[in-house]
FIROTI-299719 format. One record per residue (C-alpha): residue number from 0; x, y, z. Coordinates in Angstrom, 1 decimal. Example, Ala and Ser with C-alpha at 12.3 -4.5 7.8 and 13.67 -1.06 7.14 Angstrom:
2
0,12.3,-4.5,7.8
1,13.7,-1.1,7.1
***
This chain:
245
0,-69.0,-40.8,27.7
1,-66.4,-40.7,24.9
2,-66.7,-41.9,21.4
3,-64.6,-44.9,21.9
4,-66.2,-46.6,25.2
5,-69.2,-49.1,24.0
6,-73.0,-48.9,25.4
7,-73.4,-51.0,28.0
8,-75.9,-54.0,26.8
9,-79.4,-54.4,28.2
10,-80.1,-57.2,30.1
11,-82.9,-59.4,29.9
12,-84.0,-61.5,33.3
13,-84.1,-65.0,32.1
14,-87.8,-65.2,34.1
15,-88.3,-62.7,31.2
16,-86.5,-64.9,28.7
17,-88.5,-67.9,29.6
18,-91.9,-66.0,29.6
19,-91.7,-64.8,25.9
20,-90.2,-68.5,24.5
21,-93.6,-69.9,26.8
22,-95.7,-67.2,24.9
23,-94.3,-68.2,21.6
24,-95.0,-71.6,22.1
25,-98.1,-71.1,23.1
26,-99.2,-68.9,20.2
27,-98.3,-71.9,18.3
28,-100.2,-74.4,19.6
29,-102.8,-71.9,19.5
30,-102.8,-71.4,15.6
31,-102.4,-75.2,14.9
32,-105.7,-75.8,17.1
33,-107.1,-73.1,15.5
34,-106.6,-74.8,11.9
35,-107.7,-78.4,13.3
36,-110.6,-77.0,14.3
37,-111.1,-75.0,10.6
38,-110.7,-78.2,8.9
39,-113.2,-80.2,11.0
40,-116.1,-77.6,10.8
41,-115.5,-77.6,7.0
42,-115.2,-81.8,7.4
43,-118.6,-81.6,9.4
44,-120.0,-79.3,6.4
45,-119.9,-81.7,3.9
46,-122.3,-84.2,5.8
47,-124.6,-81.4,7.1
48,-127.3,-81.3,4.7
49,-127.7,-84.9,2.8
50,-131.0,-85.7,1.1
51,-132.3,-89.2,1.5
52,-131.2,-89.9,-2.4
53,-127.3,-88.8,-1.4
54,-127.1,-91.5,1.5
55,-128.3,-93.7,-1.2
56,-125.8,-92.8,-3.0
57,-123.1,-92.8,-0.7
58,-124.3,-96.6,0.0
59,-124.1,-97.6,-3.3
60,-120.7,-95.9,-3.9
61,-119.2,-97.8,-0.8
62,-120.7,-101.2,-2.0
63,-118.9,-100.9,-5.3
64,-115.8,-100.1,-4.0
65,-116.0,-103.3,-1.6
66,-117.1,-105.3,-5.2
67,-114.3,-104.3,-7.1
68,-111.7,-104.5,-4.1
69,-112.9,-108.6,-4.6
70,-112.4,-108.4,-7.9
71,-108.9,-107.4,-7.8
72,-108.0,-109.7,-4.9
73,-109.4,-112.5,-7.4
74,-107.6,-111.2,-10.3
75,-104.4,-110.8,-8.2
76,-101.3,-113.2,-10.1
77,-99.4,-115.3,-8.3
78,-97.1,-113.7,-5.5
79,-93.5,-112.9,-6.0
80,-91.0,-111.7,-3.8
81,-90.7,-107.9,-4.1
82,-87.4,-106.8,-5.9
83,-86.6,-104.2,-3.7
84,-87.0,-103.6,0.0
85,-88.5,-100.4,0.4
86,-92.1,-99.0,-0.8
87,-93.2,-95.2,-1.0
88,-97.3,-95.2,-0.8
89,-99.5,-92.0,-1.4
90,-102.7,-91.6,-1.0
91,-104.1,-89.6,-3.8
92,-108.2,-90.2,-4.1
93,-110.6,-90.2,-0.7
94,-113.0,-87.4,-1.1
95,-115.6,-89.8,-1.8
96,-117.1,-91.9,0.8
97,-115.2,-94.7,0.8
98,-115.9,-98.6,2.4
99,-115.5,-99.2,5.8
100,-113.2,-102.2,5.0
101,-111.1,-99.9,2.4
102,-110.7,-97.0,5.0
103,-109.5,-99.8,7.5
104,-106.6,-100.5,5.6
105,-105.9,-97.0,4.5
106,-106.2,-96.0,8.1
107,-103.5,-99.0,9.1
108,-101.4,-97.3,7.1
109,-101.5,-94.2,8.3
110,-103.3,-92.7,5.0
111,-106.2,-91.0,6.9
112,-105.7,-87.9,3.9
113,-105.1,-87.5,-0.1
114,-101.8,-86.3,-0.4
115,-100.5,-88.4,2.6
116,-97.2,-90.4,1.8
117,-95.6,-92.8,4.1
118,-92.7,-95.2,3.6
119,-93.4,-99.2,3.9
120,-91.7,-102.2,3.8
121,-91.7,-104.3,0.6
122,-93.8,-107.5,1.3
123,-95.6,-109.7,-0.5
124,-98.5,-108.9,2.1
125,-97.8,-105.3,2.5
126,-98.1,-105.4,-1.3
127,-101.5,-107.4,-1.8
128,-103.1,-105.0,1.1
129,-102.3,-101.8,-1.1
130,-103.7,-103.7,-4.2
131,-106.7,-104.0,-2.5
132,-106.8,-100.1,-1.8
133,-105.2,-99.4,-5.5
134,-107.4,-96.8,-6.5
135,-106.9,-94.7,-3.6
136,-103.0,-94.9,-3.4
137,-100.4,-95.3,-5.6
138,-97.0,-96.5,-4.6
139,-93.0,-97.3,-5.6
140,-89.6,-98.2,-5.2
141,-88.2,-94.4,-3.7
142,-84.1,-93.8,-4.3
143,-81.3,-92.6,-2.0
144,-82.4,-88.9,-3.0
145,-85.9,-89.0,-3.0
146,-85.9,-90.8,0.9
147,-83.4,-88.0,1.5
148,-85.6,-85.2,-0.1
149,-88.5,-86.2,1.9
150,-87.1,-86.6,5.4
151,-85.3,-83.0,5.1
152,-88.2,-81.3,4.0
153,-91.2,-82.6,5.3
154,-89.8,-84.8,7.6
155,-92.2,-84.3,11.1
156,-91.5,-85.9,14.1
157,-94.3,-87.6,16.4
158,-93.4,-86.7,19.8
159,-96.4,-87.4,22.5
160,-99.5,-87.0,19.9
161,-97.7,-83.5,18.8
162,-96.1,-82.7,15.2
163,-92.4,-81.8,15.9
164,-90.2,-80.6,13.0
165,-86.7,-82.5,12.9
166,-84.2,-79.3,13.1
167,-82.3,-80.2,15.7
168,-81.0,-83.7,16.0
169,-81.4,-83.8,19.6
170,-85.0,-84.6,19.4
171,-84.2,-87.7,17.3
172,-80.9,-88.8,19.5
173,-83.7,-89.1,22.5
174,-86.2,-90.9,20.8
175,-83.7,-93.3,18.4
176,-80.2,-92.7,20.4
177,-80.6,-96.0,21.6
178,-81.6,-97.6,18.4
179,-77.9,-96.1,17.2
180,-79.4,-93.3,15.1
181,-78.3,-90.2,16.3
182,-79.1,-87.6,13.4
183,-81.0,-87.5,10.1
184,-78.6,-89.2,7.6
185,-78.9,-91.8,9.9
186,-82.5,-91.9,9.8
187,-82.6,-91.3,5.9
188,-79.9,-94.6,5.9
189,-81.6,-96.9,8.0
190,-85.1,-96.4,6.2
191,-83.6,-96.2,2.6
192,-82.0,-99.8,3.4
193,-84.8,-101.4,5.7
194,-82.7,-101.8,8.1
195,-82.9,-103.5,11.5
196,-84.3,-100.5,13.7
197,-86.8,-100.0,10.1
198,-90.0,-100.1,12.0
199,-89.0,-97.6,14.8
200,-87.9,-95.3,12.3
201,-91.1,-94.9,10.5
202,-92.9,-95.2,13.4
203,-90.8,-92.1,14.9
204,-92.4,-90.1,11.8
205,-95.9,-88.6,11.4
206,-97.0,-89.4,7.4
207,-95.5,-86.9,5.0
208,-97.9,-84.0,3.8
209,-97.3,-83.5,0.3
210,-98.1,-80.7,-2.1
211,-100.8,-81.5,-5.1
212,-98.6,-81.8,-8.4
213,-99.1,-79.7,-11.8
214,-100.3,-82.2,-13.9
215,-101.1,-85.2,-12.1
216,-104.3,-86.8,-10.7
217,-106.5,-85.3,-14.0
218,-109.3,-88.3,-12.1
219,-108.2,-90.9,-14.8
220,-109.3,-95.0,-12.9
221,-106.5,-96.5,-15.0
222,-103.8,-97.7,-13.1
223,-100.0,-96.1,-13.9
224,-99.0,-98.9,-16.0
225,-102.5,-98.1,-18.2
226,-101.9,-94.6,-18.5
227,-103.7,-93.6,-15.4
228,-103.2,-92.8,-11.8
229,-102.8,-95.0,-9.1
230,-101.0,-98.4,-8.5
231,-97.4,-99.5,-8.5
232,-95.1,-96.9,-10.2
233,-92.3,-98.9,-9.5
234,-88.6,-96.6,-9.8
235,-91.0,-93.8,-11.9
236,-92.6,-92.7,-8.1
237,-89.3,-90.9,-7.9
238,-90.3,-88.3,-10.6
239,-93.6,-88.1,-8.5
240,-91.8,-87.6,-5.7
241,-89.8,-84.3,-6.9
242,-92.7,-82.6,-8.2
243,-94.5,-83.2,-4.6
244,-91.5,-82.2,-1.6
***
């Protein structure tokens, strides 16, 4: 064979093609059961070995939280009509045990972990259910870049119970094509302005994980406007945002 005439290519069977994409995704379903199951032995740790004083503990703990979640409901100022359409909410406190009736609502929001963030409508009932849970979460008005930010980097589809990540805009043109969102900018348009197709959009979405921030949650029980954690940011959940995508 001369210098100039090319190696013929190897050719792969597609049977063997298909085999090693099965093994791949296999492998990877594999590892994400594997850390499930990690987190839920450490979960099941933590409520292992309780002494009779710790339950009464825990009981007292969840009683107090149900007494103050009255106390703010009382406290509450006469409703207004939110500003702006759209909400941000993260959860950022839960290692506690927390009230049945206060994991209820966190749960309805789909704030089953600290660090989960989720994008709500702005309601005057969507915002007297999260005052009720203000110690756990803390919430705001998100801009154009920050829904943006957050859809194109931690942005997870929900696809039949399974976590799928949005890089190919196929996967949402089947589940939203007929909702007329086709890509991601349409997605990150049609939550960023409510609009119509709102609920299917967030729906479409698993809550986004978010990293822990240098500097934030120090454990303080004021709310943000008091120098502490949780509660209604308002625009300043944007600078949150940043430091957590």
């Amino acid at each position: 064979m001369t210098e100039t005439e090319e190696q013929p290519l190897n050719y792969i069977e597609e049977t063997v093609l298909k085999k090693r994409k099965h093994s791949e995704d296999w492998a990877i379903k594999r590892r994400q059961q594997l850390l499930e199951r990690q987190w839920k032995i450490k979960e099941n740790k933590k409520y292992a070995f309780k002494r009779p004083e710790d339950y009464i503990k825990e009981y007292r703990s969840k009683e107090l939280d149900l007494v103050k979640m009255k106390q703010r409901v009382k406290r509450r100022k006469t409703s207004t009509t939110p500003s702006l359409k759209l909400l941000f909410v993260i959860r950022i406190q839960g290692q506690k045990p927390v009230h049945p009736q206060i994991q209820k609502i966190l749960n309805s929001f789909g704030l089953k972990r600290i660090f989960n963030g989720i994008f709500l409508k702005a309601t005057e009932g969507t915002l007297a259910m999260l005052e009720k849970v203000e110690p756990y979460v803390t919430y705001g008005y998100p801009n154009l870049k920050s829904v943006r930010d957050l859809i194109f980097k931690k942005g997870l589809a929900k696809l039949e119970k399974e976590r799928v990540p949005l890089t190919d805009n196929n996967v949402i043109e089947q589940a939203l094509g007929k909702h007329g969102i086709l890509c991601l900018e349409d997605m990150v348009h049609e939550i960023h302005t409510v609009g119509p197709h709102f609920k299917e959009a967030t729906r479409f979405l698993w809550p986004f994980s978010l990293a822990k921030p240098e500097g934030e949650f120090l454990g303080k029980k004021n709310t943000f406007k008091n120098g502490g954690d949780s509660g209604n940011r308002e625009e300043r959940i944007n600078d949150l945002i940043a430091k957590m995508t």
